[in-house]
Structures are given as structure tokens and as C-alpha cells.
DSSP file (Angstrom, degrees, kcal/mol; ACC not computed):
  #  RESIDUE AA STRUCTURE BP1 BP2  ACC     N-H-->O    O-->H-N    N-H-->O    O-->H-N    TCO  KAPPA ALPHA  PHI   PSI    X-CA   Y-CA   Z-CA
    1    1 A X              0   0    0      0, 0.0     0, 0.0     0, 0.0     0, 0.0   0.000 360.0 360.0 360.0 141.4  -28.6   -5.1    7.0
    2    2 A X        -     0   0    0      1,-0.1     2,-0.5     2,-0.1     4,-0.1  -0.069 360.0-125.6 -52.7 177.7  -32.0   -5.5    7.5
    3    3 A X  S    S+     0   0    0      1,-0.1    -1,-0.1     2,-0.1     0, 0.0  -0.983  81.7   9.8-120.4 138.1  -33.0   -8.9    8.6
    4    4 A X  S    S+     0   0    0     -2,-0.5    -1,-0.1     2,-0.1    -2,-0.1   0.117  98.7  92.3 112.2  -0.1  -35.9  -11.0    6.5
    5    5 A X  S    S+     0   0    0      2,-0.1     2,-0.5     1,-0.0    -2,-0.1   0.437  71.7  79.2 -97.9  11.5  -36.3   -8.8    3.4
    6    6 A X  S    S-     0   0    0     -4,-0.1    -2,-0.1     1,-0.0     3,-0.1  -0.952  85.1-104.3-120.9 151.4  -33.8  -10.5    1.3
    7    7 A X        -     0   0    0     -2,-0.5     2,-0.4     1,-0.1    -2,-0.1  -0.007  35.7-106.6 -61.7 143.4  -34.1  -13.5   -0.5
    8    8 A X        -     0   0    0     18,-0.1     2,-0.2    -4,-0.1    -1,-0.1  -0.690  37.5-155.2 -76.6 122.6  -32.7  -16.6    0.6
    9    9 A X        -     0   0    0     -2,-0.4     2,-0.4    -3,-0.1    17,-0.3  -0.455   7.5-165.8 -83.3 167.5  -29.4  -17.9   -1.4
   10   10 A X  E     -A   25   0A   0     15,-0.9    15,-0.6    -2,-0.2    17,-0.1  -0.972  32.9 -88.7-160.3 126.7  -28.0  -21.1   -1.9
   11   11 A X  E     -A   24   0A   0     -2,-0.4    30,-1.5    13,-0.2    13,-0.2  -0.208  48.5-157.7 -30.9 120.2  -24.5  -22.3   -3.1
   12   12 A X  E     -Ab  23  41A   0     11,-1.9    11,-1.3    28,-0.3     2,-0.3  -0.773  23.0-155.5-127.1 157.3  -24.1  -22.9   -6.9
   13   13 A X        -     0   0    0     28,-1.3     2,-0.7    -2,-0.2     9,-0.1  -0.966  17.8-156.0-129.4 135.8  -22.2  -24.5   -9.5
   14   14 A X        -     0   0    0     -2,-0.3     7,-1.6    28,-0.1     2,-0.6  -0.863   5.4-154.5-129.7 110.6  -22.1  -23.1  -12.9
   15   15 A X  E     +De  20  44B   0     28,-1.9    30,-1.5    -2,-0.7     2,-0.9  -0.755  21.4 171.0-101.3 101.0  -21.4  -25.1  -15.5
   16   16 A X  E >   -D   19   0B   0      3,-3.3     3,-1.9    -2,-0.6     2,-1.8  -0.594  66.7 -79.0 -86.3  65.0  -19.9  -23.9  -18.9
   17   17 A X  T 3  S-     0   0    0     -2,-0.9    -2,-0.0    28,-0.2    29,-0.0  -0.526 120.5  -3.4  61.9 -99.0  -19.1  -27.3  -21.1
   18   18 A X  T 3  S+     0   0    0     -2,-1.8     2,-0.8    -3,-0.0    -1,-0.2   0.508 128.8  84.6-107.8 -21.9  -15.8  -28.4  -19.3
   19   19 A X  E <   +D   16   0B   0     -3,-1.9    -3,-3.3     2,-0.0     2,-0.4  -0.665  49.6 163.2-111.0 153.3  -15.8  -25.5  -17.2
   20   20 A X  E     +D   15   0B   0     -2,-0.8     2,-0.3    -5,-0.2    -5,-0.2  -0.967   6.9 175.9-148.1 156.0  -17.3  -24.7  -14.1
   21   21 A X        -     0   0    0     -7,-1.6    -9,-0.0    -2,-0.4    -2,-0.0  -0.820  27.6-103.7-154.1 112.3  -17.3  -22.4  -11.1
   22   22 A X        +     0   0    0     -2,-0.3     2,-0.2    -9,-0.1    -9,-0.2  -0.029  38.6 140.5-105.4 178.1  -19.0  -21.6   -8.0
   23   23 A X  E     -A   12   0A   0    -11,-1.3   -11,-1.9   -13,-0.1     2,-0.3  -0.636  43.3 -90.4-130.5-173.2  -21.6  -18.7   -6.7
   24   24 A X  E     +A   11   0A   0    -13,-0.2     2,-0.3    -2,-0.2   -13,-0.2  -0.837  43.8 170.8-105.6 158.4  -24.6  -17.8   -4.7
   25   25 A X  E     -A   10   0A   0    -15,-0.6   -15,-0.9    -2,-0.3    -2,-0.0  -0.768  41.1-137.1-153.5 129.6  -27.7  -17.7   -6.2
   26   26 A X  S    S+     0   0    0     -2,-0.3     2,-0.6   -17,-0.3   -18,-0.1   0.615  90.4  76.2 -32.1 -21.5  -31.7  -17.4   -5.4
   27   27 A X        -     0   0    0    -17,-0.1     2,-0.4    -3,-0.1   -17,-0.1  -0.785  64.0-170.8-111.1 161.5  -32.5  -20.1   -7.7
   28   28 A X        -     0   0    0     -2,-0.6     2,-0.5   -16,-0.1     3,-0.1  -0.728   8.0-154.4-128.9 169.5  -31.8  -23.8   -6.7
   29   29 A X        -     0   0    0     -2,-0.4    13,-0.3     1,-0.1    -2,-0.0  -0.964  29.4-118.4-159.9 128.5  -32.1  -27.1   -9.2
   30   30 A X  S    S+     0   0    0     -2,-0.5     2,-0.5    11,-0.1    -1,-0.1   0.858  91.7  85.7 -53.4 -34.5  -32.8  -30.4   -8.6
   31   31 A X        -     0   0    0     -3,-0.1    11,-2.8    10,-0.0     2,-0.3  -0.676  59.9-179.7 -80.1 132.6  -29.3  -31.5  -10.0
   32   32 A X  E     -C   41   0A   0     -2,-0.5     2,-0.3     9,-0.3     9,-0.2  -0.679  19.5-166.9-116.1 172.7  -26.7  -31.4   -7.4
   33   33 A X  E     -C   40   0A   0      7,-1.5     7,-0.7    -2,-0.3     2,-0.3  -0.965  25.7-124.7-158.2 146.2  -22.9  -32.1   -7.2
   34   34 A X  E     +C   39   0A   0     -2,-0.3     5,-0.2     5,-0.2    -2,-0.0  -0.616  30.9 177.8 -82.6 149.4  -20.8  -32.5   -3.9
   35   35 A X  S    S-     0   0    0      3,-0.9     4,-0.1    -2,-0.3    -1,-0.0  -0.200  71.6 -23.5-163.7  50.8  -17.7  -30.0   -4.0
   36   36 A X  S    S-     0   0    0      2,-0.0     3,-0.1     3,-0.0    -2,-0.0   0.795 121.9 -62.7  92.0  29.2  -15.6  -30.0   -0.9
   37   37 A X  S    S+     0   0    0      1,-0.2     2,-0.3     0, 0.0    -3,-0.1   0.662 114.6 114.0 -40.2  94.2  -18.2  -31.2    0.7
   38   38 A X        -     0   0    0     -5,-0.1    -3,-0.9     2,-0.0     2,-0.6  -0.962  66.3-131.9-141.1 129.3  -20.3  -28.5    0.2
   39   39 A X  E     - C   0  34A   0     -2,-0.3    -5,-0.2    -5,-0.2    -6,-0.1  -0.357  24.6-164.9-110.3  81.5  -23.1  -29.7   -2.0
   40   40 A X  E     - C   0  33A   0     -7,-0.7    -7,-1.5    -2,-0.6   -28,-0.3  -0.063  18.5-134.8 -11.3 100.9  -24.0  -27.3   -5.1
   41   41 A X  E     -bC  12  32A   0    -30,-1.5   -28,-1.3    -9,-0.2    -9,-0.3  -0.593  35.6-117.4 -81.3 170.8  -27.0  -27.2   -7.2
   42   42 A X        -     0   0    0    -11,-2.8   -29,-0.1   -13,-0.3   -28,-0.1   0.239  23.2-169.3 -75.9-158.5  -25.9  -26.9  -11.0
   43   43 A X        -     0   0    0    -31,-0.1   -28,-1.9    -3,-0.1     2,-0.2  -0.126  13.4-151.5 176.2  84.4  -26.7  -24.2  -13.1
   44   44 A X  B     -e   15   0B   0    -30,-0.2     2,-0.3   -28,-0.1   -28,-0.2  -0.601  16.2-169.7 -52.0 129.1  -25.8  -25.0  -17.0
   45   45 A X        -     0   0    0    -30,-1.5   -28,-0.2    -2,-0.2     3,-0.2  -0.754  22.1-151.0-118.4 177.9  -25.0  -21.7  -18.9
   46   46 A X  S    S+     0   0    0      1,-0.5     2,-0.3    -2,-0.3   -30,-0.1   0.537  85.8  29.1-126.2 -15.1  -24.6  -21.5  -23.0
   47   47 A X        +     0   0    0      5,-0.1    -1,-0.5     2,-0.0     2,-0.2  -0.820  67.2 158.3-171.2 130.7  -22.1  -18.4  -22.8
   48   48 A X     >  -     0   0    0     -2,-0.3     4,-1.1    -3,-0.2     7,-0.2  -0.611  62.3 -97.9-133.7 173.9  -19.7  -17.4  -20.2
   49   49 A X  T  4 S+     0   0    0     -2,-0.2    -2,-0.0     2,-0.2     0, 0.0   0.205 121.9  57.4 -99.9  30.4  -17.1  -15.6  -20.2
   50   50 A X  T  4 S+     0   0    0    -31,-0.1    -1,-0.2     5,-0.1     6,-0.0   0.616 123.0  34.8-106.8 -42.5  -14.5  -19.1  -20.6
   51   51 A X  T  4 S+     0   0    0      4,-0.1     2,-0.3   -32,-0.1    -2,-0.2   0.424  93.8  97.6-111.6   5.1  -16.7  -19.7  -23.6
   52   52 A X  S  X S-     0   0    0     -4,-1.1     4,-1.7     1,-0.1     3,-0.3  -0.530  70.9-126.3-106.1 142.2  -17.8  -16.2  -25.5
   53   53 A X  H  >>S+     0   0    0     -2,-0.3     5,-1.8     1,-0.2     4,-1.6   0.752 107.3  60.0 -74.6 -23.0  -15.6  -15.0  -28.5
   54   54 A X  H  45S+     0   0    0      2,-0.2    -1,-0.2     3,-0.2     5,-0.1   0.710 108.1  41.9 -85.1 -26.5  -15.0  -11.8  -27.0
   55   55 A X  H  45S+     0   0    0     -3,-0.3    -2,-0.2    -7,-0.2    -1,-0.2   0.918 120.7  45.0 -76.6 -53.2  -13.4  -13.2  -24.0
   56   56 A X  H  <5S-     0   0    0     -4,-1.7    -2,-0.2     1,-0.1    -3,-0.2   0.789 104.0-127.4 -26.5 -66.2  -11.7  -15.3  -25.9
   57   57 A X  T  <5S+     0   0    0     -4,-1.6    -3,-0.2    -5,-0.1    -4,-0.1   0.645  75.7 117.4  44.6  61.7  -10.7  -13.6  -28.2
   58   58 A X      < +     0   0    0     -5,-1.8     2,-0.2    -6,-0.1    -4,-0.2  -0.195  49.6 140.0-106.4  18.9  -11.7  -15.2  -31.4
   59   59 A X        -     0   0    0     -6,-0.4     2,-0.5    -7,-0.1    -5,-0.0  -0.694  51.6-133.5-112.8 127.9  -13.8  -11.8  -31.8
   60   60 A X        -     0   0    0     -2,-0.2    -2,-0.1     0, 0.0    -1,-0.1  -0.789  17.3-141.2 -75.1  76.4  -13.7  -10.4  -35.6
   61   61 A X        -     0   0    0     -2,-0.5     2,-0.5     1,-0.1     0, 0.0  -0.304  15.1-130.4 -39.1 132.6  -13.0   -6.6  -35.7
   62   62 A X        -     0   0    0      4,-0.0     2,-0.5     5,-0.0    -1,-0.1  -0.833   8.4-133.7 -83.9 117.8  -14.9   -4.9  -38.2
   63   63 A X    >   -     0   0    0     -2,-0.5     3,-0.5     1,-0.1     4,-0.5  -0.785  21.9-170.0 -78.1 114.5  -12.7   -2.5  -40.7
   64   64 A X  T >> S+     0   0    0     -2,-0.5     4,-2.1     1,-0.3     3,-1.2   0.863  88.1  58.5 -43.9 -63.1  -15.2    0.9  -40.6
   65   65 A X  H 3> S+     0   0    0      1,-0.3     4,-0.6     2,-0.2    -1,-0.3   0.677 103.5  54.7 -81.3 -14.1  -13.1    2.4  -43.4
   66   66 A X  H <> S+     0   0    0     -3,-0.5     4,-2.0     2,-0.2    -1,-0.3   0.817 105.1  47.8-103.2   3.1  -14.1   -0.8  -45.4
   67   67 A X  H <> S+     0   0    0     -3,-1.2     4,-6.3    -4,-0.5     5,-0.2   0.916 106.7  56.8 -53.6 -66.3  -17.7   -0.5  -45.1
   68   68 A X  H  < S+     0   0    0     -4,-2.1    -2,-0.2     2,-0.2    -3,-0.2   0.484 109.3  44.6 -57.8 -16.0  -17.5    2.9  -46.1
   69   69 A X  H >X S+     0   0    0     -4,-0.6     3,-2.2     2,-0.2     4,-1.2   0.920 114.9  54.6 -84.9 -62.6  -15.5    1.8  -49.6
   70   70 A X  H 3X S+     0   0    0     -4,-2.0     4,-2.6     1,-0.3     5,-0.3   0.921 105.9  46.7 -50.2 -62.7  -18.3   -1.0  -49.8
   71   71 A X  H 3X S+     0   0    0     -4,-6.3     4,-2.3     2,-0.2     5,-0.4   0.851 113.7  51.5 -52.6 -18.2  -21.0    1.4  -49.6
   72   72 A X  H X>>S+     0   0    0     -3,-2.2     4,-2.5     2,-0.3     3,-0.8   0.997 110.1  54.1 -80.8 -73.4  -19.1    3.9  -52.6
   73   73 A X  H >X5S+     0   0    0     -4,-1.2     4,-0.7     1,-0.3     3,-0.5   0.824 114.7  34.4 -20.7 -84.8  -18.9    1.2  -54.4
   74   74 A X  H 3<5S+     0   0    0     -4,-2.6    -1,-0.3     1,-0.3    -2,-0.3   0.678 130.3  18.3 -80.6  -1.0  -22.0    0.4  -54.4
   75   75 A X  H <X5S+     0   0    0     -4,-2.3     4,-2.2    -3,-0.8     3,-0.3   0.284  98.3  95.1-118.5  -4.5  -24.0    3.4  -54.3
   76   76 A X  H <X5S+     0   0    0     -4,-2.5     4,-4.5    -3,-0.5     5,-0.2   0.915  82.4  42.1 -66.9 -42.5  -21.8    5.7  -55.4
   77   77 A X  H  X<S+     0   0    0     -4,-0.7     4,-1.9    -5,-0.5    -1,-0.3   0.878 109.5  58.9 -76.2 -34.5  -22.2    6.0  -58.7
   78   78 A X  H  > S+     0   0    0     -3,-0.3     4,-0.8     2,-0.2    -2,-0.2   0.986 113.9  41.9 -67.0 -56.8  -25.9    6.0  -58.2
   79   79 A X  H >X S+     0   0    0     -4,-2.2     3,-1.2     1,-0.2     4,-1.2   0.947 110.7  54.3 -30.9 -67.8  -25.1    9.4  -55.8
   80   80 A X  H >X S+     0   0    0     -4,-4.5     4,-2.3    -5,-0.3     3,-0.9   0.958 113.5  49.7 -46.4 -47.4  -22.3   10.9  -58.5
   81   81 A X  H 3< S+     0   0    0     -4,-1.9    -1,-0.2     1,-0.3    -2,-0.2   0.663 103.4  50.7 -76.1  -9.3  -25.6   10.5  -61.0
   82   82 A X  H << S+     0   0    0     -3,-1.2    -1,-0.3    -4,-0.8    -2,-0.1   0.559 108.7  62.8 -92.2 -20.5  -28.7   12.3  -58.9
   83   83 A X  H << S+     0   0    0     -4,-1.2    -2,-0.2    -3,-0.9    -3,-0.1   0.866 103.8  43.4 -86.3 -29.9  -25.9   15.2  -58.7
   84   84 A X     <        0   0    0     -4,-2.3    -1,-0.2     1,-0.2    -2,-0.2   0.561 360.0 360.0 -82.7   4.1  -25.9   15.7  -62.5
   85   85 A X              0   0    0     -3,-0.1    -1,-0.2    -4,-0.0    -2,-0.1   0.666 360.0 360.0 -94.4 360.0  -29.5   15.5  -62.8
């Protein structure tokens, strides 16, 4: 690797509610925490993949085939009637 054309990194803690985990990162934050003493600046995130429904799997499948009844329903009859005119 070249040397000086990449950005300097720094040890991170990334904080998800009750969970947390660390990285590298380019950006640094005035809150720190000690960690094996190794000292971390924080990082608060709002969706990780500990806390995201998809990971989780609290994630709703959508039924396709019931959409497609929902739209008949409603439009359907409006459709059947533009065909008799």
C-alpha cells in the first residue's frame, strides 16, 4: 500500500441500545469508553443489524396474491364496466 494517501483510522465502539461492538473508523467523538484497555470513541447508531426487523426477524411478508385480490375487488368491477361500454 501506498503510504500517506489514506485516511487515518481510529478504534470504535458502536453502540446499538444494549448492544455494542467494535470497529475502525475515520470519524472520532468526543465520548470515549476504555475496553481492554484500548480506549474507543462511541458511535451511537439507531439501526443495526441486532436491532433491524429484518435481522431479527420480526419482518412482515407481504402476500402478492393478496394485493392482487385487493385491487379486483376494488377496481374490478369498475374494469368489467369500461369493457361493456
Amino acid at each position: 500500500m501506498k503510504t500517506g494517501i489514506h485516511p487515518k483510522t481510529y478504534p470504535v465502539l458502536f453502540v446499538d441500545g444494549e448492544n455494542e461492538w467494535t470497529g475502525v473508523s475515520t470519524h472520532k467523538t468526543n465520548q470515549t469508553k476504555v475496553v481492554d484497555g484500548i480506549e474507543y470513541s462511541i458511535i451511537n447508531v439507531d439501526i443495526s443489524a441486532f436491532s433491524h426487523p429484518f435481522y431479527t426477524g420480526q419482518k412482515k411478508l407481504v402476500d402478492t396474491a393478496g394485493r392482487v385480490e385487493k385491487f379486483m375487488r376494488r377496481y374490478g368491477q369498475q374494469m368489467a364496466n369500461q369493457g361493456k361500454k
